[in-house]
C-alpha positions as CSV (number, residue, x, y, z in Angstrom):
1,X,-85.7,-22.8,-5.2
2,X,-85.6,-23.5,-9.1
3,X,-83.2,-25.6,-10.4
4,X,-81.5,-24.2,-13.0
5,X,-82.7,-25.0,-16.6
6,X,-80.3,-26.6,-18.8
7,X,-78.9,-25.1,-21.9
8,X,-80.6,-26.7,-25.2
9,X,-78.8,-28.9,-27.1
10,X,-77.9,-27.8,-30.7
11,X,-80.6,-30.1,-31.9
12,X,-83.0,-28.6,-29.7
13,X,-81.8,-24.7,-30.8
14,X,-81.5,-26.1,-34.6
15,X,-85.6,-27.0,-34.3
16,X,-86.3,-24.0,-32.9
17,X,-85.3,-22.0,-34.8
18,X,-85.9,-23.9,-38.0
19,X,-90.1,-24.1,-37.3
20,X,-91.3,-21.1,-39.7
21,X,-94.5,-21.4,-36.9
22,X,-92.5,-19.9,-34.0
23,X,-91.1,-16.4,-33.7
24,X,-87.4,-16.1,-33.5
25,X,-86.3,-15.4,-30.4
26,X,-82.4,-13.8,-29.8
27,X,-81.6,-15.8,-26.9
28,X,-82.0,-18.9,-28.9
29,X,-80.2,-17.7,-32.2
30,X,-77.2,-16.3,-29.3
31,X,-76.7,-19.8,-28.3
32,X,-74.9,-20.3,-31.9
33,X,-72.7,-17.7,-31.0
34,X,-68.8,-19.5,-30.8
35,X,-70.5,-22.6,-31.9
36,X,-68.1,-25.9,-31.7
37,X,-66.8,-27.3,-34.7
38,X,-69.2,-30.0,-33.7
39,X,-72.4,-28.2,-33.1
40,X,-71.4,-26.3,-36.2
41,X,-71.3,-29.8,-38.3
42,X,-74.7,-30.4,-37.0
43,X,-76.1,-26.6,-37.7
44,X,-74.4,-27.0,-41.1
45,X,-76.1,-31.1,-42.2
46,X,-79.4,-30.0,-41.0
47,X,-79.6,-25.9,-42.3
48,X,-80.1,-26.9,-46.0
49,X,-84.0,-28.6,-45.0
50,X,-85.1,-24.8,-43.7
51,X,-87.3,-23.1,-45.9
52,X,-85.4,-20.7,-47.7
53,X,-87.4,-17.4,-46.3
54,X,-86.5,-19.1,-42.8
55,X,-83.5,-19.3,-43.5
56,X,-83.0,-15.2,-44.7
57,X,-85.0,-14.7,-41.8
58,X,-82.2,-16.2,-39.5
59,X,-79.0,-14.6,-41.3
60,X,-80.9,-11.2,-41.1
61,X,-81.2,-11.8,-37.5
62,X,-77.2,-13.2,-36.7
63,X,-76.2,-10.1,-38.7
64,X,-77.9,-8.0,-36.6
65,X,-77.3,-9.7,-33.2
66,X,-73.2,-9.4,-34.3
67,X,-74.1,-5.5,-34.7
68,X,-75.4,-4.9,-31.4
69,X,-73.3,-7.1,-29.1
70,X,-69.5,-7.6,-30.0
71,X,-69.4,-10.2,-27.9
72,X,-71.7,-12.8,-30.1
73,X,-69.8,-14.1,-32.8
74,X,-71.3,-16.3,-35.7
75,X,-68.4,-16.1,-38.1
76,X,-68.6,-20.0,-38.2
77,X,-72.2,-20.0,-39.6
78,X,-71.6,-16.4,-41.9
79,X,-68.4,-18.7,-43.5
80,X,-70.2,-21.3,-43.9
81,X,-73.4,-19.6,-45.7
82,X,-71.2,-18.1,-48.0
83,X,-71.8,-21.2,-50.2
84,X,-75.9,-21.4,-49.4
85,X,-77.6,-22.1,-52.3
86,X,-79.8,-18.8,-52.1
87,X,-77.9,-14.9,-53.4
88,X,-79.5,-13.3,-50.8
89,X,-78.1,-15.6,-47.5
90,X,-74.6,-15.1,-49.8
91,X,-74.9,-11.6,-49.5
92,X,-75.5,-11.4,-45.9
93,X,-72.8,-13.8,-45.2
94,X,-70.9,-11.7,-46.8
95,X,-72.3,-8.3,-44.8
96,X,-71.7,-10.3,-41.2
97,X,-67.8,-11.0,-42.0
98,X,-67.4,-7.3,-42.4
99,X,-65.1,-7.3,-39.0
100,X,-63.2,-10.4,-39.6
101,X,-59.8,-9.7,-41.2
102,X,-58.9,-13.4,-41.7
103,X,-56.8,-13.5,-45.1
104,X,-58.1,-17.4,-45.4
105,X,-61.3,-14.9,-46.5
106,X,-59.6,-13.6,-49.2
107,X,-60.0,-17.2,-51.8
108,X,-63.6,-17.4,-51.8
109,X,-64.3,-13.4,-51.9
110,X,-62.2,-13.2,-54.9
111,X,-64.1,-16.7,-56.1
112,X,-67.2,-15.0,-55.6
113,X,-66.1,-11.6,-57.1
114,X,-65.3,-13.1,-60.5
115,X,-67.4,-16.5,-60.4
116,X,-70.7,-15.8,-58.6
117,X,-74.0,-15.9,-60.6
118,X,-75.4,-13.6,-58.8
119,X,-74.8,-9.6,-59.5
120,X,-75.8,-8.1,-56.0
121,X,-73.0,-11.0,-54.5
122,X,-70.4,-10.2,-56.9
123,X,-70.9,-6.3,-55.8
124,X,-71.2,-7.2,-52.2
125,X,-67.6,-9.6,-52.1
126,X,-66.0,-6.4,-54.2
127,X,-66.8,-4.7,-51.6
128,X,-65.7,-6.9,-48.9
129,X,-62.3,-6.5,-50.7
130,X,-61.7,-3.3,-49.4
131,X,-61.0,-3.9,-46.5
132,X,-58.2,-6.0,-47.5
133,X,-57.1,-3.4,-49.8
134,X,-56.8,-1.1,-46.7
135,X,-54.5,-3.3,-45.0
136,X,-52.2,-3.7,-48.0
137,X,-52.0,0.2,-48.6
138,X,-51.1,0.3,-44.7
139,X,-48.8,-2.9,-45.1
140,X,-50.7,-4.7,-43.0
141,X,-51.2,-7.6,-45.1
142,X,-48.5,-9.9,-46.6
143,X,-47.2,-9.8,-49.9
144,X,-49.0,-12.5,-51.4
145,X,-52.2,-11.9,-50.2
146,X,-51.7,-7.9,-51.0
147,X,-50.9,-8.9,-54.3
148,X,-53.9,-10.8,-54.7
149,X,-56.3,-8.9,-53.4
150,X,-55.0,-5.8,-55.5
151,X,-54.7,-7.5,-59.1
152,X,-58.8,-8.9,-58.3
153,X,-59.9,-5.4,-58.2
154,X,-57.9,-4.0,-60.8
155,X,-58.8,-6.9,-63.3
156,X,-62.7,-5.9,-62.6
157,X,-61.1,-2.1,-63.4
158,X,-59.7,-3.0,-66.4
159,X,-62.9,-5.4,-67.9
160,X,-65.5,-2.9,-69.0
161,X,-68.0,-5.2,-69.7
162,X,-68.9,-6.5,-66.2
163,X,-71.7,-5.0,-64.9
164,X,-71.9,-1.4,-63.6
165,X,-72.8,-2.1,-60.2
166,X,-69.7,-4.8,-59.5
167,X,-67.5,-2.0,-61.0
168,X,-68.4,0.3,-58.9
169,X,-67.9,-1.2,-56.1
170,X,-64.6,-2.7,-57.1
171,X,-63.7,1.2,-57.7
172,X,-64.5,1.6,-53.9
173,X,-62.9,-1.3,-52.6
174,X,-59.7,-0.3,-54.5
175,X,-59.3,3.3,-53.9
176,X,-57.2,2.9,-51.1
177,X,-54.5,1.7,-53.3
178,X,-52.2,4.3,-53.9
179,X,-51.0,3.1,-58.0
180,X,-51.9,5.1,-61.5
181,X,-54.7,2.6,-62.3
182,X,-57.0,3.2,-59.4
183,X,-56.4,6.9,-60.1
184,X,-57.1,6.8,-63.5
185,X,-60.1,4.7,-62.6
186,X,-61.4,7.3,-60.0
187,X,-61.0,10.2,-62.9
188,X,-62.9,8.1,-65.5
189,X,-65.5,7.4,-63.2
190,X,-65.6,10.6,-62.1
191,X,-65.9,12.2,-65.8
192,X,-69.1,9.8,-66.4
193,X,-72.5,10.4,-67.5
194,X,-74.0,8.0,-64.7
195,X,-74.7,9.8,-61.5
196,X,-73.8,6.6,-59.5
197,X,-70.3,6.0,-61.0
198,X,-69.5,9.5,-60.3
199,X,-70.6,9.5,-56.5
200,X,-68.8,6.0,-56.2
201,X,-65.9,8.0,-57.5
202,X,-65.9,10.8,-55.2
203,X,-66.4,8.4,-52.2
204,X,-63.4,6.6,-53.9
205,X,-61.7,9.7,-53.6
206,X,-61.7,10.3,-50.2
207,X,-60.8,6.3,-49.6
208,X,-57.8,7.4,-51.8
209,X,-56.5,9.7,-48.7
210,X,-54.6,12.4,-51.8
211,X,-55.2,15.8,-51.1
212,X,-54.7,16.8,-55.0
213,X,-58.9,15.5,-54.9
214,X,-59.4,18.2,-52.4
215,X,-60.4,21.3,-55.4
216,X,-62.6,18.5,-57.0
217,X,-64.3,18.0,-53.5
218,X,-64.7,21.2,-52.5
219,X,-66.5,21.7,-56.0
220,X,-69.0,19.2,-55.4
221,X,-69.4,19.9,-51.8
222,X,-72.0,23.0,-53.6
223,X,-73.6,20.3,-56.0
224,X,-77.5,20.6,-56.4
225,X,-78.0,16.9,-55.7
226,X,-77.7,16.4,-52.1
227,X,-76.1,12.7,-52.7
228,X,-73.4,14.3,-54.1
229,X,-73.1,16.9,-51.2
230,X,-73.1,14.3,-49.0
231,X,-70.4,12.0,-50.5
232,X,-67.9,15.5,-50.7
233,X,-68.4,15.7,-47.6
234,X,-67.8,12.6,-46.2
235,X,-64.6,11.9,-48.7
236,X,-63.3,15.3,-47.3
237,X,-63.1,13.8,-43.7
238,X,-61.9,10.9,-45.0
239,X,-58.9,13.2,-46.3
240,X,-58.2,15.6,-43.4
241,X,-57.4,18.5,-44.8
242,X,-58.6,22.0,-43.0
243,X,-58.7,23.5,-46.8
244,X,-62.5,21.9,-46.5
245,X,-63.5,23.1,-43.4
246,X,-65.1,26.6,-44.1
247,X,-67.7,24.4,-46.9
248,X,-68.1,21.8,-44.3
249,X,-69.5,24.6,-41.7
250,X,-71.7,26.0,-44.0
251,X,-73.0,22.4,-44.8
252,X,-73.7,21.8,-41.2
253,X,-76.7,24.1,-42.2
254,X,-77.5,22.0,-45.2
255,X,-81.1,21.0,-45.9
256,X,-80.7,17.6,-46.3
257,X,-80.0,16.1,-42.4
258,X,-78.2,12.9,-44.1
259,X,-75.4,15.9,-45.7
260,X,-76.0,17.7,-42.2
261,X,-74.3,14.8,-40.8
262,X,-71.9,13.8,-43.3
263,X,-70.3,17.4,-43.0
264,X,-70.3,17.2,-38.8
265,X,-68.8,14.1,-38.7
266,X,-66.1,15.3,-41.7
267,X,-65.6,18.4,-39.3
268,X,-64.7,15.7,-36.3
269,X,-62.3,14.0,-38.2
270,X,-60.6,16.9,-39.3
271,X,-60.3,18.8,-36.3
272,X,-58.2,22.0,-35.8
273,X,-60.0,25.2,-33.8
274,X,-62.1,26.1,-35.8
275,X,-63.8,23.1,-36.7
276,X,-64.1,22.2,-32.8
277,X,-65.4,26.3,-32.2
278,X,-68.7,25.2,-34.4
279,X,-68.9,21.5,-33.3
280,X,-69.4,23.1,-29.8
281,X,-72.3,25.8,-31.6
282,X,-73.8,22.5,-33.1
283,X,-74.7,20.7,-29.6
284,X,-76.9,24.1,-29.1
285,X,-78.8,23.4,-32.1
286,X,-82.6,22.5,-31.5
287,X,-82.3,20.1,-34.6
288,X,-81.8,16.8,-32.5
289,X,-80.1,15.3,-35.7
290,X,-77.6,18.1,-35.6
291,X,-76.8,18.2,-32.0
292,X,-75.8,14.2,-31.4
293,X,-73.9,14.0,-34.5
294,X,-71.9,16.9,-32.8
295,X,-71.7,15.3,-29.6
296,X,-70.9,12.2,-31.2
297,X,-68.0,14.0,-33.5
298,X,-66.6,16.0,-30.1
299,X,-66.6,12.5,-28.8
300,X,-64.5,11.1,-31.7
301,X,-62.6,14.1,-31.7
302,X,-61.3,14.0,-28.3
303,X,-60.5,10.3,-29.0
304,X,-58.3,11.3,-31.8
305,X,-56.6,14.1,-29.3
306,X,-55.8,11.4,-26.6
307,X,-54.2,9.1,-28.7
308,X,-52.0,12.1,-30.3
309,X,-50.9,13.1,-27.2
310,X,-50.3,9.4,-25.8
């Protein structure tokens, strides 16, 4: 009989992991998951002395790991690699907090928002925002912290100079607040020359939950570029109203498979007869795209019906 091997030490894991020689293997990177403040002390003194590409290597890895098994948690490290000296590690930190609603979050996002040198981190923390912004149009969140969170995005709304990616993200991290400057925001986005501020503004829409977008959406949901389609589509599940579904059937047949599924999943979320009638026609279809992103929608949708009932 074996005896049963002992679990590495952190400073075992920590050189492991670190040696840009050996492949990185998930069962070493999952014994950080829930690491002690201790351990995490340790992880945290020696991470700066990995190469920097091991170091991406890593993050990419955690982030994934997180993805594909709730149960591993590496918030401690993602925190902490929030302040690593490298954009890219910033930005994934930022990506592997996506599920943690922690309002102590809330300081450095809004640091790194408005102080960050690097563009692609500023965009990413705005929109990291919105899921605070969420919580305080749901009154979730306290006052304070609502307040905060709010007047961040709205002061990147306001400054017209910051750059166009950051604003357009803020734009989708604040569309869920229900005040006149996000809407007038979403409009002059929407009325822009720039292809991307108008799509962020009709995803922005649909965040925005107001059925008044609806005629705007259902104009766009026949745009030529299939982006757009697929943005329409999406914002009108986002908004629930069966006024969409007839435009959403017909996009079910869409040549793009990326709008295909936007519009199956919009018809899920929506629900009613007639958008169940043709989610059950979809799981027939011999496009394999189109039939599990029905059964996938049925799925949600009976979900949704449970819980009414309950």
């Amino acid at each position: 009989m074996r005896a049963m091997e002992r679990p590495l030490t952190i400073k075992q894991v920590i050189e492991d992991i670190a040696n840009p020689e050996k492949p990185l293997q998930n069962s070493r990177l999952a014994d950080l998951s829930n690491i002690s403040s201790e351990n995490l002390a340790y992880f945290e003194h020696n991470w700066i002395a990995i190469r920097v590409e091991r170091r991406r290597q890593i993050i990419n890895r955690l982030v994934e790991l997180a993805e594909e098994n709730f149960e591993l948690n590496f918030d401690g490290i993602f925190k902490f690699c929030l302040k690593d000296s490298d954009p890219e590690i910033r930005v994934k930190a930022i990506e592997g907090l996506w599920e943690n609603e922690e309002t102590s979050l809330i300081t450095p996002l809004i640091r790194m928002l408005n102080e960050d040198t690097s563009e692609m981190v500023q965009a990413a923390a705005a929109k990291a925002l919105s899921k605070y912004a969420m919580l305080a149009e749901l009154k979730k969140l306290g006052p304070a912290s609502a307040s905060r969170v709010s007047q961040a995005l709205l002061a990147i709304l306001a400054d017209k100079t910051r750059p166009r990616e950051v604003w357009r993200r803020a734009l989708e991290a604040a569309a869920p607040l229900s005040i006149p400057e996000v809407r007038q925001a979403i409009q002059e986005a929407y009325q822009s020359n720039d292809p991307r501020l108008k799509n962020s503004a009709i995803f922005a829409m649909g965040r925005n939950c107001d059925s008044s977008w609806l005629p705007t959406l259902l104009k766009e949901m026949t745009s030529p570029d299939p982006e757009t389609r697929y943005e329409a589509a999406g914002a009108c599940g986002e908004i629930c109203d069966e006024g969409a579904v007839p435009l959403l059937i017909k996009l079910t047949g869409d040549k793009d498979p990326e709008v295909q599924q936007a519009a199956i999943q919009a018809l899920g979320k929506i629900g009613g007869a007639k958008a169940k009638q043709h989610l059950l026609k979809c799981l027939n279809s011999p496009d394999e795209i189109v039939s599990e992103a029905a059964e996938e929608a049925l799925r949600q949708l009976e979900i949704e019906e449970d819980t009414f009932i309950l």
